[in-house]
C-alpha positions in Angstrom: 62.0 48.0 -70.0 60.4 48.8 -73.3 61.1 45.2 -74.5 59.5 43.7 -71.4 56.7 46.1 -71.6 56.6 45.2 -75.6 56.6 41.8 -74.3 53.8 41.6 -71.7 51.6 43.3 -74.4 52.2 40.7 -77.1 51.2 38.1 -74.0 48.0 40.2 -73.8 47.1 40.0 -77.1 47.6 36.1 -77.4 45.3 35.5 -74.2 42.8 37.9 -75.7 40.3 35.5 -75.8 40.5 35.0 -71.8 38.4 36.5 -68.9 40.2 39.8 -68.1 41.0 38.4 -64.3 43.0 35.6 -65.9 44.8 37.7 -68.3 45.9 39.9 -65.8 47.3 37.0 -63.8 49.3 35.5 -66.5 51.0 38.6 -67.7 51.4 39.1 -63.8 53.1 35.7 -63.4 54.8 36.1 -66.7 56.2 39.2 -65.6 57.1 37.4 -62.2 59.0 34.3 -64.3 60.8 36.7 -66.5 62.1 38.3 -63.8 63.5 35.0 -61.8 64.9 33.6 -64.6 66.8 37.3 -65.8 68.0 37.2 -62.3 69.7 33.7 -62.1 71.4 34.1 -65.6 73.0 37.1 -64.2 73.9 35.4 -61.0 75.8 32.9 -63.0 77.1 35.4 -65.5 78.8 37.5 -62.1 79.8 33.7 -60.7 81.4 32.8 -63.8 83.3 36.1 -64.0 83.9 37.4 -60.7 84.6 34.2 -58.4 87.6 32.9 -59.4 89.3 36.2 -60.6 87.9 38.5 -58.0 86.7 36.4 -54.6 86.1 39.7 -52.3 83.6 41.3 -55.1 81.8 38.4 -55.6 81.1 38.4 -52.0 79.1 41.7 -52.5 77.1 40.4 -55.1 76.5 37.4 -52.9 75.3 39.5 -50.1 73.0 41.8 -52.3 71.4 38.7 -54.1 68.2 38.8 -52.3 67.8 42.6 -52.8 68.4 42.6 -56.5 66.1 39.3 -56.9 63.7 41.6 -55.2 64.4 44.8 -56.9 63.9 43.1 -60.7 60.9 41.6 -59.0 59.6 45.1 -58.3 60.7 46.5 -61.5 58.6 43.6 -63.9 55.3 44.4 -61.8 55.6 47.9 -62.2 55.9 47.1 -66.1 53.3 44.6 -65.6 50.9 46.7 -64.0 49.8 48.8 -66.2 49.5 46.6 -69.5 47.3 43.8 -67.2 43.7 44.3 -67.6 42.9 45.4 -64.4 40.1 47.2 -62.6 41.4 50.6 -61.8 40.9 49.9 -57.9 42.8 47.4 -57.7 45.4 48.7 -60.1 45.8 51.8 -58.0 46.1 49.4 -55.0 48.9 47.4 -56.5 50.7 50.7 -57.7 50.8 51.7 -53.7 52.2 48.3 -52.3 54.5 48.5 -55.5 55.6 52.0 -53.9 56.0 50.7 -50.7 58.3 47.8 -52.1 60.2 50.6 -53.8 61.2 52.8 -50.2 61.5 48.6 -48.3 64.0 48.5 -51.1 65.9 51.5 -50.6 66.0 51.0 -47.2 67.3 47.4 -47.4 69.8 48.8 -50.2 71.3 51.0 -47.3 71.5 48.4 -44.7 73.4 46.0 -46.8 75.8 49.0 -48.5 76.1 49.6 -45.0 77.4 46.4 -44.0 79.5 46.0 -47.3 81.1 48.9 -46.0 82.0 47.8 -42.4 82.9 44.7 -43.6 85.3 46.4 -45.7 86.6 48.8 -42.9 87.1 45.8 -41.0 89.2 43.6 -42.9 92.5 45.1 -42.2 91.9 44.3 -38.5 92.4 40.5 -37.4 90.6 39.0 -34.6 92.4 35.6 -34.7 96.1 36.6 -33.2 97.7 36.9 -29.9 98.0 40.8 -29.8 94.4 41.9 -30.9 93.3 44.3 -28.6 93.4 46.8 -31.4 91.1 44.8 -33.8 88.5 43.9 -30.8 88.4 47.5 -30.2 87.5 48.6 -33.9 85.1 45.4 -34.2 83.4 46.3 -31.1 82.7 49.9 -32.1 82.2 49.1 -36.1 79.5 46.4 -35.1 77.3 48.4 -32.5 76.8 51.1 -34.1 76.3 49.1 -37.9 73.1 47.7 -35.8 72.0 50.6 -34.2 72.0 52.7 -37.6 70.6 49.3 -38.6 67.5 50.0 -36.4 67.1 53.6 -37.2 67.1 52.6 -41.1 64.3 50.1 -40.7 62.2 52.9 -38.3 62.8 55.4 -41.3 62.0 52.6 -43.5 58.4 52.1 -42.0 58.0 55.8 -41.3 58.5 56.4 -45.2 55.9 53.9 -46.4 53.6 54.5 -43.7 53.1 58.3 -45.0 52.4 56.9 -48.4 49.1 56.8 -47.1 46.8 59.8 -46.0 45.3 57.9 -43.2 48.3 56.8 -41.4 49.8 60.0 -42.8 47.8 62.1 -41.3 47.2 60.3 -37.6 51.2 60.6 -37.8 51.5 64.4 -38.1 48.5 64.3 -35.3 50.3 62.1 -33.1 53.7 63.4 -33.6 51.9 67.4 -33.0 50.3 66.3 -30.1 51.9 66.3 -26.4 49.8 65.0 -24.5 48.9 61.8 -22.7 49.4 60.0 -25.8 53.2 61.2 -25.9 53.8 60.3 -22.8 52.9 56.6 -23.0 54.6 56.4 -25.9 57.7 57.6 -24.2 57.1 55.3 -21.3 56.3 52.2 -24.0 59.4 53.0 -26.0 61.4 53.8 -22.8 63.6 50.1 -22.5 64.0 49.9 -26.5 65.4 54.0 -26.3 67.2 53.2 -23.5 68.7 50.0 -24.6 70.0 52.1 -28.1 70.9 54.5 -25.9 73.4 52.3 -24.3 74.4 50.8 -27.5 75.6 54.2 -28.5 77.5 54.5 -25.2 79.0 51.4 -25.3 80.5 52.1 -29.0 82.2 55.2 -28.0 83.8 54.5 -24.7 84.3 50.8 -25.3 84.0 49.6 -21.5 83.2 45.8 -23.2 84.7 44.7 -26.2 84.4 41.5 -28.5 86.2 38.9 -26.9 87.3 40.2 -23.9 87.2 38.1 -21.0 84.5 39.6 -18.1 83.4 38.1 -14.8 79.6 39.5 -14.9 77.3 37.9 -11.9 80.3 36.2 -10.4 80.3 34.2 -13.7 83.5 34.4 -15.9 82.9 34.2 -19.9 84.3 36.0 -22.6 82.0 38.6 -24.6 80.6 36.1 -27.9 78.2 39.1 -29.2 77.0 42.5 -29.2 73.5 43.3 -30.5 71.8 46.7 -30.5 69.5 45.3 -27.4 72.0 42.9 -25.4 75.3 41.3 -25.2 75.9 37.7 -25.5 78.3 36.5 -22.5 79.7 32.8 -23.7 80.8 31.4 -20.1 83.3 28.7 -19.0 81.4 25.8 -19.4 79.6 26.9 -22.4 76.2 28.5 -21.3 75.8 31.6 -22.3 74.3 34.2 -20.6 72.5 36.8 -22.0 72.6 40.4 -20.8 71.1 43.7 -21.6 73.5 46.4 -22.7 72.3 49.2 -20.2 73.7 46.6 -17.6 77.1 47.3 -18.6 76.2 51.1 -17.8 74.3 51.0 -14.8 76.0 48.1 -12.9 79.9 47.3 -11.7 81.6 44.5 -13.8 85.1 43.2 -14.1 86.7 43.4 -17.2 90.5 41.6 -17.1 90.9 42.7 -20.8 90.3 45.9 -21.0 93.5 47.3 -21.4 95.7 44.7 -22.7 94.7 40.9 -23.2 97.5 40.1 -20.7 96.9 38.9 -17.2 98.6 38.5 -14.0 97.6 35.3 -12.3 98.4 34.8 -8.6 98.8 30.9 -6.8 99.3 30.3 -2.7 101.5 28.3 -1.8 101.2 27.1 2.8 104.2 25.4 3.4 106.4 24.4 6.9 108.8 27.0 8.4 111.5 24.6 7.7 110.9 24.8 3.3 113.4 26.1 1.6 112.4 29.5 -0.1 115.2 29.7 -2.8 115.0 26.1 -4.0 111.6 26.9 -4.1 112.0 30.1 -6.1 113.8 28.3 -8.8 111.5 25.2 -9.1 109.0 27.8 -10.1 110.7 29.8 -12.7 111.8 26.4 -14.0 108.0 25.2 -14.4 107.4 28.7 -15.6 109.8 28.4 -18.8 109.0 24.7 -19.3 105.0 26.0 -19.6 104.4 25.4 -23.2 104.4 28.9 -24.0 101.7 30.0 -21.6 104.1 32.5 -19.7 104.9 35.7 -21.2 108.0 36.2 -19.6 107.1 39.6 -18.3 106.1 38.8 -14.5 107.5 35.9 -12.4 107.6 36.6 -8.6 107.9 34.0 -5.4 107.5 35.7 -2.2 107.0 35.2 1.6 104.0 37.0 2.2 102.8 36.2 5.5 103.5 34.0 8.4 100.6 31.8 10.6 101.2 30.3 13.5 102.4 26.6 11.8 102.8 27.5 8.0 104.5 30.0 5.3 102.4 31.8 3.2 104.2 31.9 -0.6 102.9 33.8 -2.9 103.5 33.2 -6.7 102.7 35.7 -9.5 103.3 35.0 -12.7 101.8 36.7 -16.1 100.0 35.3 -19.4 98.9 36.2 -22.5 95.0 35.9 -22.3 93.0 35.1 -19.1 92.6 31.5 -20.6 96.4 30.7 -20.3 96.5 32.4 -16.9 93.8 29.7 -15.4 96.1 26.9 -17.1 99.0 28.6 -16.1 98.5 28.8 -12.6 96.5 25.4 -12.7 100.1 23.8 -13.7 101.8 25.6 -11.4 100.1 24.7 -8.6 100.0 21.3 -9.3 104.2 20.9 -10.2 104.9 22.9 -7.4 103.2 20.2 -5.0 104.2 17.2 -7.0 107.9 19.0 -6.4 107.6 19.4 -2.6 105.8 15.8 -2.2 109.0 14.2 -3.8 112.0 16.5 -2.9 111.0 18.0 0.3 108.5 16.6 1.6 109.5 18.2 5.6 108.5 21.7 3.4 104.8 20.6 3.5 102.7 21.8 6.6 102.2 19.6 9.8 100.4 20.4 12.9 102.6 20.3 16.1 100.2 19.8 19.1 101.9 19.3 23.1 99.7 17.3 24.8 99.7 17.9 29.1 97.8 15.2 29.6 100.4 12.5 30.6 102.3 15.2 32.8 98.6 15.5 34.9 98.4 11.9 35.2 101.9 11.6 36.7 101.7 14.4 39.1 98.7 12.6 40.7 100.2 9.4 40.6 103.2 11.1 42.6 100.8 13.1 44.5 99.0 9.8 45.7 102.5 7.4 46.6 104.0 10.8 48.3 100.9 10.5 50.8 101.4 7.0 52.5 104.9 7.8 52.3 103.8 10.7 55.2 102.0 8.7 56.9 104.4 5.8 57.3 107.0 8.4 59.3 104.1 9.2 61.3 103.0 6.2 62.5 106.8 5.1 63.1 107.0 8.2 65.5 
């Protein structure tokens, strides 16, 4: 600092046969250039040494570039500052935003050491394997609350350079004193954001939605894609994605088919004819179960007569997957085999509709009806 300062004066006394405005912008920019270029030889120096050798901490350094960038940008106008020829207005002026720069820096130091150190929490938990109900869990919980401490960093953040000065100072203590009317819209205002934090908080702690789980919300089925501090990103089947408030996951019924485990049962009905055979049946579909590319868990597989209509069989199949994805498919290929099967091997299985038709009877009784009449009246007439 000294050599910077030493520096910037050396600067001043070169340019000392400039208007003081001008001087004070050079050493200002100076000070500014110095600082950019001190800050990318470091970044290559911590490239150079770090991203080979040592991936993980050179990720840090990656993510904190912009706040050191900005925190050597601080420090040279603070240094700067003083040697510039300024008027003492706007010198005091500079030294407040340069104190307001300071506490936007501390508080962006704590969001990213706060990230740095979810991220590191996080990384003995995978998300991309079969069994990860465990690392959704901790993801889900690590995540909202990392954003919701995110949001009451930035409000302290604000708070702390807005009583740097006395005005705003002292309308705060006023405001914050006062309970009035004022206090009361401010509660109403701040109502949906409180709320929706609130939730956030809720949501954390008793986990009824996780990352990734699989949810039918609106009679739409998506999976959860992401999980802000205000709403929750629900990526659906064909791709939309629908975006919901988090206190609607409090407030309203949902269905949730991973919240336990990622398994599911899946269920297919099967109509067939009173004459199908039920066992052959049966073993067709734990054969198209096995032969299911992996999509069957081997933990459920059940055929069952579960009702009888008036011309059909109701079968019911259940059968189990790992993830709701594979249960759709697995039913899906089910169903279809179990057709295709009954089409080519038994095809008197498949329903029929057996309708007895009184018509032709009526028409012969009146025909008998009408010769049984002349009949009578021929014996009459011979008598």
């Amino acid at each position: 600092m000294d050599s910077l300062r030493t520096a910037l004066t050396w600067v001043k006394d070169l340019l000392d046969w400039l208007p003081d405005p001008a001087v004070a912008l050079l050493i200002l920019a100076f000070a500014v250039l110095l600082a950019l270029a001190l800050h990318r030889w470091a970044r290559k120096l911590v490239r150079r040494a770090f991203a080979e050798r040592y991936p993980y901490v050179f990720s840090f350094f990656a993510q904190s570039r912009g706040l050191t960038r900005a925190a050597l940008l601080i420090l040279a106008m603070v240094v700067a500052i003083p040697v510039a020829p300024l008027p003492p207005e706007t010198a005091a002026l500079l030294a407040r935003l340069m104190a307001v720069a300071v506490i936007g820096l501390f508080g962006w130091a704590a969001i990213i050491a706060l990230h740095i150190a979810a991220d590191l929490y996080l990384r003995r938990f995978r998300l991309d394997i079969d069994d990860n109900l465990l690392a959704r869990k901790h993801n889900t919980q690590v995540r909202v609350l990392a954003r919701t401490i995110d949001v009451l960093l930035i409000m302290l953040t604000l708070g702390a350079a807005m009583m740097t000065f006395p005005a705003v100072r002292q309308y705060g203590v006023s405001l914050f004193a006062s309970a009035g009317i004022a206090g009361i819209v401010a509660g109403l205002a701040a109502r949906p954001v409180l709320s929706n934090l609130m939730a956030g908080v809720q949501l954390a702690m008793t986990q009824p939605i996780r990352l990734y789980d699989a949810v039918v919300v609106e009679n739409e089925y998506g999976t959860i894609e992401e999980i802000t501090s205000t709403y929750v990103v629900v990526k659906l089947w064909d791709l939309r994605r629908m975006i919901v408030p988090l206190t609607y996951f409090i407030e309203k019924p949902f269905q949730n088919w991973t919240r336990e485990a990622s398994a599911l049962i899946g269920t297919v009905m099967i109509y067939v004819d009173y004459r199908a055979p039920v066992g052959v049946i049966r073993e067709k579909f734990h054969e198209i179960l096995k032969q299911s590319d992996n999509k069957w868990d081997e933990k459920v597989a059940s055929l069952q007569v579960t009702d009888l209509k008036e011309g059909t069989m109701e079968l019911r199949c259940l059968m189990s997957a790992r993830s709701g994805t594979q249960t759709f498919h697995l039913r899906c290929e089910v169903r279809e085999k179990l057709i295709d099967f009954l089409q080519k091997e038994h095809p008197e299985a498949l329903p029929r509709s057996r309708q007895i038709s009184f018509e032709g009877s009526e028409k012969s009784a009146d025909g008998a009806a009408s010769h049984a009449a002349p009949r009578k009246r021929t014996a009459r007439q011979k008598r």
